[in-house]
C-alpha positions in Angstrom: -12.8 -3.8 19.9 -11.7 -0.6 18.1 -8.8 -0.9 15.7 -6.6 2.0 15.0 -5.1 3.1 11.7 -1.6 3.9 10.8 0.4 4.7 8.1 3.9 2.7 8.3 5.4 3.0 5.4 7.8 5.8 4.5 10.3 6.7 1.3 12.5 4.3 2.7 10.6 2.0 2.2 11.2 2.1 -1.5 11.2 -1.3 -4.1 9.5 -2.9 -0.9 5.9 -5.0 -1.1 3.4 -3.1 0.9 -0.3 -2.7 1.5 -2.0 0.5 1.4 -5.9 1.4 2.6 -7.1 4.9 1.5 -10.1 6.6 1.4 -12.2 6.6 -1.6 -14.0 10.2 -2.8 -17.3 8.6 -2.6 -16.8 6.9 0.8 -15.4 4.1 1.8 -12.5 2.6 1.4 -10.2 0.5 -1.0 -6.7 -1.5 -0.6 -4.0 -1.8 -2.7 -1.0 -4.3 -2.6 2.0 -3.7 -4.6 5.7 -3.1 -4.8 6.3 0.7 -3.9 7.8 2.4 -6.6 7.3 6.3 -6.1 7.7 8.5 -3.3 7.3 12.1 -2.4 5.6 14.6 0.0 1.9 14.1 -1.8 1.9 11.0 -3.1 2.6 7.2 -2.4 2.9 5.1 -5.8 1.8 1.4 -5.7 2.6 -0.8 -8.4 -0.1 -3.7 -8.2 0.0 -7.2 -9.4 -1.6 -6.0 -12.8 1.6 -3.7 -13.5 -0.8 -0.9 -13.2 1.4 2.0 -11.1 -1.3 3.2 -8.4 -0.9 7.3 -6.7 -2.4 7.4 -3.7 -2.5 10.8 -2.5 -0.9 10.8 1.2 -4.3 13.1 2.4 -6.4 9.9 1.8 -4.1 7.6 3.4 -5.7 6.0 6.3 -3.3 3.0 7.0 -0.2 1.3 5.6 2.3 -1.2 6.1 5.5 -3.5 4.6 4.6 -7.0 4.0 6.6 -10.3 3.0 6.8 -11.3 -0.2 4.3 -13.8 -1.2 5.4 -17.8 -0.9 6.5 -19.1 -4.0 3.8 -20.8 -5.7 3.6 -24.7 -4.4 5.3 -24.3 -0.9 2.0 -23.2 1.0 1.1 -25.2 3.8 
């Protein structure tokens, strides 16, 4: 099975949780999951859960996507 990559997030997307994979300079990969906070033509900026604010250069952007908020803690199944 092959999976294919895309990037699904836009500016409008804005104050929304979202994952983002990009590609590292040394190979490979890394994710990211955060509330995104900043938005322009170069760059896609990732608040994590650490309050660090992650830039991701759109150019290494392989995939990425909105995702629900997390449950609140002591309603998982």
């Amino acid at each position: 099975m092959r999976f294919v990559y895309e990037v699904r997030i836009s500016c409008a997307d804005l104050a929304r949780r979202v994952t983002v994979r990009s590609r590292l300079d040394g190979g490979g990969y890394a994710d990211v999951l955060g509330v995104l906070e900043t938005c322009d033509e170069e760059t896609f900026g990732v608040r994590d859960r650490h309050g660090t604010l992650r830039l991701l250069a759109r150019a290494n952007v392989v995939a990425a996507k909105v995702v629900e908020p997390p449950e609140p803690r002591g309603e998982r199944r």
